[in-house]
Biopython code that builds the backbone (N, CA, C, O; Angstrom):
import numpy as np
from Bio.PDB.StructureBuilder import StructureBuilder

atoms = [
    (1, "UNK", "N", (0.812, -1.189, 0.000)),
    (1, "UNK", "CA", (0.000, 0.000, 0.000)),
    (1, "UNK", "C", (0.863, 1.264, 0.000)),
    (1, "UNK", "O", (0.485, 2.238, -0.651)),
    (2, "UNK", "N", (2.476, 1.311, 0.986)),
    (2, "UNK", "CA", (3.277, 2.264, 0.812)),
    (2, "UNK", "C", (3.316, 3.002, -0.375)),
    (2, "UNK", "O", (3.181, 4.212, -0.557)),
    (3, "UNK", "N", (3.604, 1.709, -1.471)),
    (3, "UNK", "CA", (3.869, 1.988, -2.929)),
    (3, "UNK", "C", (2.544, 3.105, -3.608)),
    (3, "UNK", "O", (2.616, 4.233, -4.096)),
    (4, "UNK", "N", (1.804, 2.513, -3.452)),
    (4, "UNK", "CA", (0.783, 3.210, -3.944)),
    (4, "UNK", "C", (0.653, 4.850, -3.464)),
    (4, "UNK", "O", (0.448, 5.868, -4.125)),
    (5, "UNK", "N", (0.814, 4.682, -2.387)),
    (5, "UNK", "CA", (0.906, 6.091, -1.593)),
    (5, "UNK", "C", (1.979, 6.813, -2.197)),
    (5, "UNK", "O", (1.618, 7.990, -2.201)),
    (6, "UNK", "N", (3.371, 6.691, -2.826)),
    (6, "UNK", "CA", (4.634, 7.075, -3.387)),
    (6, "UNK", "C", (3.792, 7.535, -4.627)),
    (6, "UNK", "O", (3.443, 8.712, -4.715)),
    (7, "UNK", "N", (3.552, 6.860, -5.326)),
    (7, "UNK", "CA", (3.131, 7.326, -6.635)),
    (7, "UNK", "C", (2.079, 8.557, -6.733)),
    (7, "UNK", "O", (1.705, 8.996, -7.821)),
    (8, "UNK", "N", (1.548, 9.174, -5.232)),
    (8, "UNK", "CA", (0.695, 10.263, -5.287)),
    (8, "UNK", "C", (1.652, 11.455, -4.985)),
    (8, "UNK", "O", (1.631, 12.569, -5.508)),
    (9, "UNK", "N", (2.776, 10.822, -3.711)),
    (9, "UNK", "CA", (3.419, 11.914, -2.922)),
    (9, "UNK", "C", (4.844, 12.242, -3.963)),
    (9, "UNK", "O", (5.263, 13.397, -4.042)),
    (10, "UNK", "N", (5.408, 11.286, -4.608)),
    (10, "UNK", "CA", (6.675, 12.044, -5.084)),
    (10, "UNK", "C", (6.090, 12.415, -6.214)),
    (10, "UNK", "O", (6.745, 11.774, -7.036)),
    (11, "UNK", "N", (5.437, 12.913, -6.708)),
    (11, "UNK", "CA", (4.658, 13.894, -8.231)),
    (11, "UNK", "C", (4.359, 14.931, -6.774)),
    (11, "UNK", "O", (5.224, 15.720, -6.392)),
    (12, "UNK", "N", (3.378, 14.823, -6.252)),
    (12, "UNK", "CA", (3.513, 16.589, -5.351)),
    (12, "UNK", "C", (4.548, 16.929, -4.913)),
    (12, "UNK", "O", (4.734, 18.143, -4.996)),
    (13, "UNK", "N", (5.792, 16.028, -4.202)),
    (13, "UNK", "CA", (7.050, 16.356, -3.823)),
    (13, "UNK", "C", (7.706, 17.552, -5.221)),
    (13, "UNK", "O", (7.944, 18.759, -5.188)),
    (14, "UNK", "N", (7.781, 16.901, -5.927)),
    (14, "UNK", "CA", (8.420, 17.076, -7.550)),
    (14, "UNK", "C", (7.432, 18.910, -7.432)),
    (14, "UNK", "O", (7.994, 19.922, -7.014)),
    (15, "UNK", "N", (5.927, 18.872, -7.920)),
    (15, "UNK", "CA", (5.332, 19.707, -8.015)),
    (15, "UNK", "C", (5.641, 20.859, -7.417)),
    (15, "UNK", "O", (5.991, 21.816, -8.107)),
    (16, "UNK", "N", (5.556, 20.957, -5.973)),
    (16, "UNK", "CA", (6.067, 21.832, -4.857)),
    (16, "UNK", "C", (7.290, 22.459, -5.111)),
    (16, "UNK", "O", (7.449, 23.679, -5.089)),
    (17, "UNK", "N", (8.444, 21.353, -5.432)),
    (17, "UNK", "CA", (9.429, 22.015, -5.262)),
    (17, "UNK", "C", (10.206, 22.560, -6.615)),
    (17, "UNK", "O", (11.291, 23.142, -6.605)),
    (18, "UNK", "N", (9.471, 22.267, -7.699)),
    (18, "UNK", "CA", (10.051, 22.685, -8.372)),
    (18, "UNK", "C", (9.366, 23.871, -9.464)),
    (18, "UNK", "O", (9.924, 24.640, -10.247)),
    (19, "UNK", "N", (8.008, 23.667, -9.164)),
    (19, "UNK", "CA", (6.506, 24.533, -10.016)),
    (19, "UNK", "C", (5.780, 25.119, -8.925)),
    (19, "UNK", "O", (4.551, 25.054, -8.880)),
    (20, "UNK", "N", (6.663, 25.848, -7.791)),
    (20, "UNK", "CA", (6.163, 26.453, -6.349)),
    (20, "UNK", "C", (4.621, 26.941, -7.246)),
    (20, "UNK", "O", (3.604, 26.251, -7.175)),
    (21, "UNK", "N", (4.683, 27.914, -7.862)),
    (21, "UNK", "CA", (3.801, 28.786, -8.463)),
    (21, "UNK", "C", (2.180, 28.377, -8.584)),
    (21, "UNK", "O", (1.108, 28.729, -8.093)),
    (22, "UNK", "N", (2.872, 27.066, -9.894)),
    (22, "UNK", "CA", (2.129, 26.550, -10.587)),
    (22, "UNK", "C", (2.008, 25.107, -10.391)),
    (22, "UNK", "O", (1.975, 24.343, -11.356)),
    (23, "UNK", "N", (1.928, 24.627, -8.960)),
    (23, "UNK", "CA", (2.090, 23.500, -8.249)),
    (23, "UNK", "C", (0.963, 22.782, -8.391)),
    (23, "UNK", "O", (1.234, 21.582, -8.368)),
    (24, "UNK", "N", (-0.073, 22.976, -8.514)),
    (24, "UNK", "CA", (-1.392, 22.264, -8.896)),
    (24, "UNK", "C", (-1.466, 21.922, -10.246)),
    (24, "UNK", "O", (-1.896, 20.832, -10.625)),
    (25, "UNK", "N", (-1.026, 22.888, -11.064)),
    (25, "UNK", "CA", (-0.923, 22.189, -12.520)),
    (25, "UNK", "C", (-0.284, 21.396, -12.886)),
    (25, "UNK", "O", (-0.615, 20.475, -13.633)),
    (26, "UNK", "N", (1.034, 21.665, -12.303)),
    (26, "UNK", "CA", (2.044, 20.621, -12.553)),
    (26, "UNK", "C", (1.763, 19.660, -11.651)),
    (26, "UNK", "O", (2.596, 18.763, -11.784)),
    (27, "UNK", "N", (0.998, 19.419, -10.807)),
    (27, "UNK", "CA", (1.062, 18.224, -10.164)),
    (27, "UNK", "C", (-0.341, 17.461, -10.729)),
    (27, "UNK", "O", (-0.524, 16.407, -10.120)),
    (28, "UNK", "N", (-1.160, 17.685, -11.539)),
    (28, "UNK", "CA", (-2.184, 17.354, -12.522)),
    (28, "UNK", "C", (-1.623, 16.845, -13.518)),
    (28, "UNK", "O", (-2.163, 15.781, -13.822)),
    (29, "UNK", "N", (-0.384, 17.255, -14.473)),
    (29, "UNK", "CA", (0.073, 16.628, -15.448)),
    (29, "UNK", "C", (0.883, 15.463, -15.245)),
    (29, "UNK", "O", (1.035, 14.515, -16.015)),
    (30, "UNK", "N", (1.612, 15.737, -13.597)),
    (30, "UNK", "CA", (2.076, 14.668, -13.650)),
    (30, "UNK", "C", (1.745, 13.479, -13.342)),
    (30, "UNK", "O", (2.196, 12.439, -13.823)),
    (31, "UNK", "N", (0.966, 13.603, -12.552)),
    (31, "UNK", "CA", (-0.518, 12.168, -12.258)),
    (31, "UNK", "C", (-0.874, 11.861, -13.408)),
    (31, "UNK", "O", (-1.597, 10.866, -13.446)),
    (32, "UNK", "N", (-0.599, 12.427, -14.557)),
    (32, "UNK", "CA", (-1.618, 11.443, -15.855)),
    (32, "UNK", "C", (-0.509, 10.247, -15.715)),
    (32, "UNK", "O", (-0.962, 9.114, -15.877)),
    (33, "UNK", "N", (0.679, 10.344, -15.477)),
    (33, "UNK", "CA", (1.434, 9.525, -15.352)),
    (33, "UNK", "C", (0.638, 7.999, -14.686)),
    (33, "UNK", "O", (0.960, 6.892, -15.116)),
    (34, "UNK", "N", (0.073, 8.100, -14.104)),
    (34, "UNK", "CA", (-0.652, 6.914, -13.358)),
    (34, "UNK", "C", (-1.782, 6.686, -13.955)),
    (34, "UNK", "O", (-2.633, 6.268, -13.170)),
    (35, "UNK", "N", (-2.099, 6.782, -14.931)),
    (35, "UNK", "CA", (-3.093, 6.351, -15.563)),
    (35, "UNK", "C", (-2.739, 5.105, -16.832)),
    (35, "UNK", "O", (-3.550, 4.642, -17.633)),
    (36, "UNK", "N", (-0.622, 4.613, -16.640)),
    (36, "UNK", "CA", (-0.374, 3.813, -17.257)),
    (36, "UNK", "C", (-0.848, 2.181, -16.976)),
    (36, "UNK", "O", (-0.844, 1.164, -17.670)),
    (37, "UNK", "N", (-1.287, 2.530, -15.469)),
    (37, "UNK", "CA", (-1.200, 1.263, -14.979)),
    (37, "UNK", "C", (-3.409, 0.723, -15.213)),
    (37, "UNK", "O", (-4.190, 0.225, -14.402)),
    (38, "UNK", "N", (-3.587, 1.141, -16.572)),
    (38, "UNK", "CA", (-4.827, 0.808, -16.693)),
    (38, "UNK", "C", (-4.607, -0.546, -17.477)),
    (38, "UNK", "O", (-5.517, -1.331, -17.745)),
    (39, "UNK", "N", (-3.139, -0.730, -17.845)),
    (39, "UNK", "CA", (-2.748, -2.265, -18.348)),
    (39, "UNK", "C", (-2.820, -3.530, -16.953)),
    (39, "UNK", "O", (-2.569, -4.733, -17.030)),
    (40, "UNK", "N", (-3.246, -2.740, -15.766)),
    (40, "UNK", "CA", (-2.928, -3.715, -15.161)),
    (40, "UNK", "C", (-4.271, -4.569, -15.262)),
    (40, "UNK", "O", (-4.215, -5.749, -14.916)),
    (41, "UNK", "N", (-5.590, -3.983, -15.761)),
    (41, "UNK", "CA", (-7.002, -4.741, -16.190)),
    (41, "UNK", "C", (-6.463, -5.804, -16.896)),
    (41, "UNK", "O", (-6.854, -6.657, -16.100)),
    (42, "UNK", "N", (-5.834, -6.505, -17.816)),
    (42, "UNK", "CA", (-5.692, -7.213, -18.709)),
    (42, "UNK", "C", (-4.350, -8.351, -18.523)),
    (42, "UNK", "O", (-3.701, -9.075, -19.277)),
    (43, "UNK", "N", (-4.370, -8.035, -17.070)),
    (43, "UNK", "CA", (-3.718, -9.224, -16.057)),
    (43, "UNK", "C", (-4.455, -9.869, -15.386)),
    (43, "UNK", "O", (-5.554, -9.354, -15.181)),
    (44, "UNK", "N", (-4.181, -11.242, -14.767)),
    (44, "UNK", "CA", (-5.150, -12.651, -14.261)),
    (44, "UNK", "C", (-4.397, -12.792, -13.204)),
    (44, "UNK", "O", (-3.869, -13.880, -13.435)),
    (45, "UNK", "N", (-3.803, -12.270, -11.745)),
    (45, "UNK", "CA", (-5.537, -11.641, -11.607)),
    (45, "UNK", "C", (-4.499, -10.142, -11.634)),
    (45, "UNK", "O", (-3.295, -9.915, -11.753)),
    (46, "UNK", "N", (-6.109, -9.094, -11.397)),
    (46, "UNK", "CA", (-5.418, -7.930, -11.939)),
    (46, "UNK", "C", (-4.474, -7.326, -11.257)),
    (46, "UNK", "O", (-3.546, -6.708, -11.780)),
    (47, "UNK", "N", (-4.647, -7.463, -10.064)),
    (47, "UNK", "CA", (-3.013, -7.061, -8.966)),
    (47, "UNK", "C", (-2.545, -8.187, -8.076)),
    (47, "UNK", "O", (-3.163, -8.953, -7.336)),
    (48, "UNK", "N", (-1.104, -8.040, -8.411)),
    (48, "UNK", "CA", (-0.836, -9.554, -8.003)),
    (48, "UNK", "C", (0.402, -8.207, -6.582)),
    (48, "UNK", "O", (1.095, -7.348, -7.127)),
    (49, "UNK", "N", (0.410, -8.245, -5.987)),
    (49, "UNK", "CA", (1.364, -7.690, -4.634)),
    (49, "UNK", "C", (3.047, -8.403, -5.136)),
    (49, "UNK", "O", (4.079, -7.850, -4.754)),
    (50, "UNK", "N", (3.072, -9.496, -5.896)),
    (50, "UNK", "CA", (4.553, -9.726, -6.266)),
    (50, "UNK", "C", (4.848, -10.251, -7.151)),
    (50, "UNK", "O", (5.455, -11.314, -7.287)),
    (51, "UNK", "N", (4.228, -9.181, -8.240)),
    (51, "UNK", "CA", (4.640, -9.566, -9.661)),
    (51, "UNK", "C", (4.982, -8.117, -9.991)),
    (51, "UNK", "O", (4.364, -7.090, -9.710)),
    (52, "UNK", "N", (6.020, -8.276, -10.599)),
    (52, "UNK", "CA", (7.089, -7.172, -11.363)),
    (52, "UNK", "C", (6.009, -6.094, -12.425)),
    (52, "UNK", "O", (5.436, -6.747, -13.297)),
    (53, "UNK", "N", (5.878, -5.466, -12.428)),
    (53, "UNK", "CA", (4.992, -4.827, -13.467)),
    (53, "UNK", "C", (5.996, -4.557, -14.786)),
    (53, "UNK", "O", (5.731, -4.705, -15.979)),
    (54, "UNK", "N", (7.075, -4.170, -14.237)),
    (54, "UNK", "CA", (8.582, -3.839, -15.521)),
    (54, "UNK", "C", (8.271, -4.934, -16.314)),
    (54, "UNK", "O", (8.141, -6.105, -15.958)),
    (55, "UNK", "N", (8.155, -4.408, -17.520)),
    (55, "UNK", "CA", (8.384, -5.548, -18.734)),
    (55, "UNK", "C", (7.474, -6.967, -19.040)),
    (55, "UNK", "O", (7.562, -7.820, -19.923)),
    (56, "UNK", "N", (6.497, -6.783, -17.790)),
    (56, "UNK", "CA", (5.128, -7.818, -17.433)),
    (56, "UNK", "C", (4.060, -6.781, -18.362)),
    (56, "UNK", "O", (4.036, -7.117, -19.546)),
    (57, "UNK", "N", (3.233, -5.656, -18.047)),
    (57, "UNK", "CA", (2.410, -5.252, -18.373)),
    (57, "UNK", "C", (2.818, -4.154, -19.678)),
    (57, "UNK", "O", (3.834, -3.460, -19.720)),
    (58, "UNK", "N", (1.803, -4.210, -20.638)),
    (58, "UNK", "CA", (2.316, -3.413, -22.165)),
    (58, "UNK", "C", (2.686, -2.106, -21.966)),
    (58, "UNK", "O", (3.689, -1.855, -22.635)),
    (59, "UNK", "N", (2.367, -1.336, -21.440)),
    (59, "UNK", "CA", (2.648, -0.239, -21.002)),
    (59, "UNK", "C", (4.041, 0.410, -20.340)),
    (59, "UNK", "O", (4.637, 1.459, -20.586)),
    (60, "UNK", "N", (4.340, -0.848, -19.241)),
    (60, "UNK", "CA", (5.772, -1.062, -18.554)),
    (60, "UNK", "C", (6.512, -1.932, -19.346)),
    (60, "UNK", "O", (7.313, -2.676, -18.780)),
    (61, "UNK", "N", (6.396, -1.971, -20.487)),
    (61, "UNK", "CA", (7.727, -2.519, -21.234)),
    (61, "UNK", "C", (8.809, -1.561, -21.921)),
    (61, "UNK", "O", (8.575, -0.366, -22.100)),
    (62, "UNK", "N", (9.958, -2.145, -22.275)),
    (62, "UNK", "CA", (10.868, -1.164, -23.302)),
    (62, "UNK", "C", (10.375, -0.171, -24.044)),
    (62, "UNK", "O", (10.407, 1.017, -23.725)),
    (63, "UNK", "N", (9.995, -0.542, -24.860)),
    (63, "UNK", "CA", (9.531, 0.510, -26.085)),
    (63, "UNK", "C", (8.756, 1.643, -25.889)),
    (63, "UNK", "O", (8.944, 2.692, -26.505)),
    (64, "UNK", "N", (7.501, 1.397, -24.681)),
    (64, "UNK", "CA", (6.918, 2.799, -24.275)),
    (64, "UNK", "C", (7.622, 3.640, -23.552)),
    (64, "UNK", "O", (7.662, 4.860, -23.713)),
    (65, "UNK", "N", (8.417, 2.757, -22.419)),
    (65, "UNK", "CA", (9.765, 3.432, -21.548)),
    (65, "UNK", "C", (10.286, 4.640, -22.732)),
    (65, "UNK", "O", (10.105, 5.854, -22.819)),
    (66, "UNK", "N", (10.892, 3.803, -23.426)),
    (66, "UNK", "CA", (11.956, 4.797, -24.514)),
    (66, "UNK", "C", (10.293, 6.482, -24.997)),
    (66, "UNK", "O", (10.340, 7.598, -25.514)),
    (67, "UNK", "N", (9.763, 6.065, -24.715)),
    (67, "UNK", "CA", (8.835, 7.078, -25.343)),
    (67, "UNK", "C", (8.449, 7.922, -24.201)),
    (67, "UNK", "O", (8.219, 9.131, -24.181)),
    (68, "UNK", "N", (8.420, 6.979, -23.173)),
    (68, "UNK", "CA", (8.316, 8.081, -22.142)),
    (68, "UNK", "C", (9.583, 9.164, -21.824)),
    (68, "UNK", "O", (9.601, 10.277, -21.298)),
    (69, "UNK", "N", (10.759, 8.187, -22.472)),
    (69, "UNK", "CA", (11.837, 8.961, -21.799)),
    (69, "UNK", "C", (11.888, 10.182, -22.618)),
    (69, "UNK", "O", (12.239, 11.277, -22.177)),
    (70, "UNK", "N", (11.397, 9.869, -24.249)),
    (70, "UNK", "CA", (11.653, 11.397, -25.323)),
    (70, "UNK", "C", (10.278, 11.996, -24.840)),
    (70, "UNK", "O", (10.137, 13.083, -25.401)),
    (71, "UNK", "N", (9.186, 11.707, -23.999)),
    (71, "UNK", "CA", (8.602, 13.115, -23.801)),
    (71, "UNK", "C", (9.313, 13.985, -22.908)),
    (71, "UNK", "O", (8.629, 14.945, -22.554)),
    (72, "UNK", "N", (10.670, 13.941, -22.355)),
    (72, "UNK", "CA", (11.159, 14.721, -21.520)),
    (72, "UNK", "C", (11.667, 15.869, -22.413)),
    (72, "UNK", "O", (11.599, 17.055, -22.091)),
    (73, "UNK", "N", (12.229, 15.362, -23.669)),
    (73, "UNK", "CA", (13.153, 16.390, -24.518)),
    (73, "UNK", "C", (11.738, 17.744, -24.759)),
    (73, "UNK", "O", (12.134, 18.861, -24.428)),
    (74, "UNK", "N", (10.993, 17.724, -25.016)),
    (74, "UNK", "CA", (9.876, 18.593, -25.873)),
    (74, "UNK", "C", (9.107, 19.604, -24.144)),
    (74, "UNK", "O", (8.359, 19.039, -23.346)),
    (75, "UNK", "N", (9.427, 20.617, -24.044)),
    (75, "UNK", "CA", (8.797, 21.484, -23.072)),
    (75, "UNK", "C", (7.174, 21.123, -23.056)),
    (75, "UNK", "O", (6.660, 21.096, -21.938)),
    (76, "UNK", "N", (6.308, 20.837, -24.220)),
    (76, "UNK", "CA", (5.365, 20.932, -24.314)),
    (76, "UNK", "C", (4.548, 19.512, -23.316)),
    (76, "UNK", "O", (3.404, 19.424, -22.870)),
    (77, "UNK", "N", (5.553, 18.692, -23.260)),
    (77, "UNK", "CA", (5.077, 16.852, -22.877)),
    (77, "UNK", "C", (5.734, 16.361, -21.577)),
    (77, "UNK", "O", (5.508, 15.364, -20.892)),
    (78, "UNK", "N", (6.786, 17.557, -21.420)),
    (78, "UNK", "CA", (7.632, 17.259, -20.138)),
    (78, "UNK", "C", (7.347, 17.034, -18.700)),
    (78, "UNK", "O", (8.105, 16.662, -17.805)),
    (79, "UNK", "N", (5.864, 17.396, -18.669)),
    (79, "UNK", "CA", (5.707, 17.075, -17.425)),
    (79, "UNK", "C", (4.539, 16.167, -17.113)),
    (79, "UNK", "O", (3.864, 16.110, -16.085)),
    (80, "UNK", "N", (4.468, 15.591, -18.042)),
    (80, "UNK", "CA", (3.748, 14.269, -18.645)),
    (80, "UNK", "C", (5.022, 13.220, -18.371)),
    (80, "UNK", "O", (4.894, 12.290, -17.575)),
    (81, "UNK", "N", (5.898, 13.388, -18.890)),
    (81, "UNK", "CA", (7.149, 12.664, -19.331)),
    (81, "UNK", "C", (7.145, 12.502, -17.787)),
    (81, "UNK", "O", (6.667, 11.551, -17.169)),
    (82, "UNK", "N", (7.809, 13.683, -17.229)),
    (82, "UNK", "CA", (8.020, 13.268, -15.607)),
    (82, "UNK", "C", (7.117, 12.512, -15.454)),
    (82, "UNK", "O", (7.556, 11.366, -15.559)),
    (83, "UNK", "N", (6.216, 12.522, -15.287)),
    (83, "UNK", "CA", (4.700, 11.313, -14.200)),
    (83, "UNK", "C", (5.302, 10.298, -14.483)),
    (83, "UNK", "O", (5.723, 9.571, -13.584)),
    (84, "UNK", "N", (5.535, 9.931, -16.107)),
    (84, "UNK", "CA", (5.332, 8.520, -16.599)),
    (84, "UNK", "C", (6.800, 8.069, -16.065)),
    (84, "UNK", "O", (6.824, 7.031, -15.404)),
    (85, "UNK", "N", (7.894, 8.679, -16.266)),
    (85, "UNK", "CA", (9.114, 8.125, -15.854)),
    (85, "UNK", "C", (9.473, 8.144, -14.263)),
    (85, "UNK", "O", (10.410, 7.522, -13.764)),
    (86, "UNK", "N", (8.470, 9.049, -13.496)),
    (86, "UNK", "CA", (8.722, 8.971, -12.174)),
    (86, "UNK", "C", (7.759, 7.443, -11.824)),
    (86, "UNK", "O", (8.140, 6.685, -10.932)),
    (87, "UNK", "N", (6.821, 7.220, -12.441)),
    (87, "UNK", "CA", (5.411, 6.183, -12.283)),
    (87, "UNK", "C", (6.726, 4.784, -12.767)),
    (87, "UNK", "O", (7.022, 3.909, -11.953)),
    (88, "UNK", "N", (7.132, 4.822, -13.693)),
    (88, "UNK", "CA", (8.131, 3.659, -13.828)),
    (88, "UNK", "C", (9.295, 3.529, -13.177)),
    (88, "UNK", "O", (9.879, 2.450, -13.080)),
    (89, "UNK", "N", (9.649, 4.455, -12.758)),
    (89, "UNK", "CA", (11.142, 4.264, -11.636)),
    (89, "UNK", "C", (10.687, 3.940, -10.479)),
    (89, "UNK", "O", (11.359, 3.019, -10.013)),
    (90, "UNK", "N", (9.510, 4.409, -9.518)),
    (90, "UNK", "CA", (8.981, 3.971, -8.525)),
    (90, "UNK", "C", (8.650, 2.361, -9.078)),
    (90, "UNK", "O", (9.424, 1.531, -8.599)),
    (91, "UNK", "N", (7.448, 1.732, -10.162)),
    (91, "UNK", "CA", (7.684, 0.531, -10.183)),
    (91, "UNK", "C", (8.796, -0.753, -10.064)),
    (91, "UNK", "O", (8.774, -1.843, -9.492)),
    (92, "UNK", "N", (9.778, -0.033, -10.911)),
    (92, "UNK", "CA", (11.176, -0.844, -10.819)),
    (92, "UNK", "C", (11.891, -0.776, -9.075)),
    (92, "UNK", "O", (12.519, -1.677, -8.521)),
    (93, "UNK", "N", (11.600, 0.346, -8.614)),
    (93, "UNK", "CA", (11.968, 0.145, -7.658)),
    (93, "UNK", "C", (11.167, -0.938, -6.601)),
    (93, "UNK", "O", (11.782, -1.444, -5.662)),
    (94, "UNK", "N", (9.839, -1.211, -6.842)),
    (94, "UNK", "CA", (9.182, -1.887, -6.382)),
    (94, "UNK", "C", (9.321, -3.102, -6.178)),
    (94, "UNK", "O", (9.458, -3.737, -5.132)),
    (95, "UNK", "N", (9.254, -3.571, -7.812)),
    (95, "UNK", "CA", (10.107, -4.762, -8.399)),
    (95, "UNK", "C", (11.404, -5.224, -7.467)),
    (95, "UNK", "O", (11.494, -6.250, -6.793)),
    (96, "UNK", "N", (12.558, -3.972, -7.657)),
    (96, "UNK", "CA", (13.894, -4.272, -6.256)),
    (96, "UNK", "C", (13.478, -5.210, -5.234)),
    (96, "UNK", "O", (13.616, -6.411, -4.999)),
    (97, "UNK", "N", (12.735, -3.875, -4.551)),
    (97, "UNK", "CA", (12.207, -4.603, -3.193)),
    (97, "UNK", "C", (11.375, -5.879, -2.546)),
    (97, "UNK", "O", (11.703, -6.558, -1.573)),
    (98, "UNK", "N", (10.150, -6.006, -3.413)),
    (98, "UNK", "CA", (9.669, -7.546, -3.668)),
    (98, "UNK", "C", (10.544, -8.303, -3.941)),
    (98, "UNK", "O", (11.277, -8.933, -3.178)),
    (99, "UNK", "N", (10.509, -8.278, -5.179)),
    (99, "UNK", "CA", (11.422, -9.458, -5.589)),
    (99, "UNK", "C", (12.833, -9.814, -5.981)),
    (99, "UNK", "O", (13.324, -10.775, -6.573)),
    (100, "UNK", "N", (13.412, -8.494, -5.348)),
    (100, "UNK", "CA", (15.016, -8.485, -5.785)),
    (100, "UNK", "C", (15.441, -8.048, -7.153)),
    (100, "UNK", "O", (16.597, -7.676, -7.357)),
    (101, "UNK", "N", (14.181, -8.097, -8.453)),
    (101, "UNK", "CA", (14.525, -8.064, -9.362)),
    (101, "UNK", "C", (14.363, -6.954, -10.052)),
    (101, "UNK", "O", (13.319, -6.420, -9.678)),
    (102, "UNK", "N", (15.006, -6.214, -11.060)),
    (102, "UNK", "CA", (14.903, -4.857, -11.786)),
    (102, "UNK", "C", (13.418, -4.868, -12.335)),
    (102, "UNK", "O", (12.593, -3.964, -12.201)),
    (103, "UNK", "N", (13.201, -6.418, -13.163)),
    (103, "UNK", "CA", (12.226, -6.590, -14.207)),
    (103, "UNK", "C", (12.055, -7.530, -13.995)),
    (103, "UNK", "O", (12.753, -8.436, -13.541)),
    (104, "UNK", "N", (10.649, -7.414, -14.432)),
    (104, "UNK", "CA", (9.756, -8.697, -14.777)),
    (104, "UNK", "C", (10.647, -9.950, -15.353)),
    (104, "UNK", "O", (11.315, -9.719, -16.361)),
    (105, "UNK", "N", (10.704, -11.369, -14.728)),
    (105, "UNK", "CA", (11.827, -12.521, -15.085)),
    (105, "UNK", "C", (10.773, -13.577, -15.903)),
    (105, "UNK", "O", (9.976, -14.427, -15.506)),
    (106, "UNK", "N", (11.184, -13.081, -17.271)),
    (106, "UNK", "CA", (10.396, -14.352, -17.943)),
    (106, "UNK", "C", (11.216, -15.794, -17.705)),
    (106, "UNK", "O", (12.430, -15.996, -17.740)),
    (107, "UNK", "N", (10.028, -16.792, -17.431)),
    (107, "UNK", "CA", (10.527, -18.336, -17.152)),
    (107, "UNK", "C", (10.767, -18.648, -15.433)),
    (107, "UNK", "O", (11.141, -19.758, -15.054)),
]
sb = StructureBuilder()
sb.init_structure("model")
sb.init_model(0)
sb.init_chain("A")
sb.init_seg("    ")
for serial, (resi, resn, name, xyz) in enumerate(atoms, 1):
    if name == "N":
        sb.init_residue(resn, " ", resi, " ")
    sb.init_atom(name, np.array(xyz, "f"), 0.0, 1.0, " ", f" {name:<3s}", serial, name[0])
structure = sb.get_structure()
């Protein structure tokens, strides 16, 4: 449940300290970030407490990663980009802690 709680507080952490101003907006864009884990519907069952989401669910694989990482370059997506890459570094870190592992271990 910690985890879950991280994924609300370090996007306002982030927000606060770095968009003092405009801290509600930016902390709105970066929560869309959590709206990746709507791949987790189309898992059996849909939350498993110790299964890796890295590289398990379509969303948390390589290829969107790499896309999340180029919305950082473009001012316009960047704080989109943050959610999604802060929303996947908290998972992997998750991953660590459960199960020792970076990523999802096929086999």
């Amino acid at each position: 449940m910690f985890h879950v709680f991280l994924h609300a507080l370090v996007p306002f952490v982030i927000a606060i300290g770095f968009w003092r101003r405009k801290w509600m907006t930016a902390f709105v864009f970066i929560m869309v970030g959590i709206l990746i884990d709507v791949d987790h519907l189309l898992a059996d069952p849909i939350y498993d407490p110790g299964r890796c989401s890295i590289g398990f669910h379509p969303l948390h694989s390589w290829f969107p990663i790499v896309i999340y990482v180029a919305l950082l370059s473009n001012k316009r997506t960047r704080l989109v980009g943050i959610g999604l890459c802060v929303h996947i570094a908290l998972d992997a870190l998750d991953c660590r802690l459960t199960s020792g592992a970076w990523i999802y271990a096929i086999g």
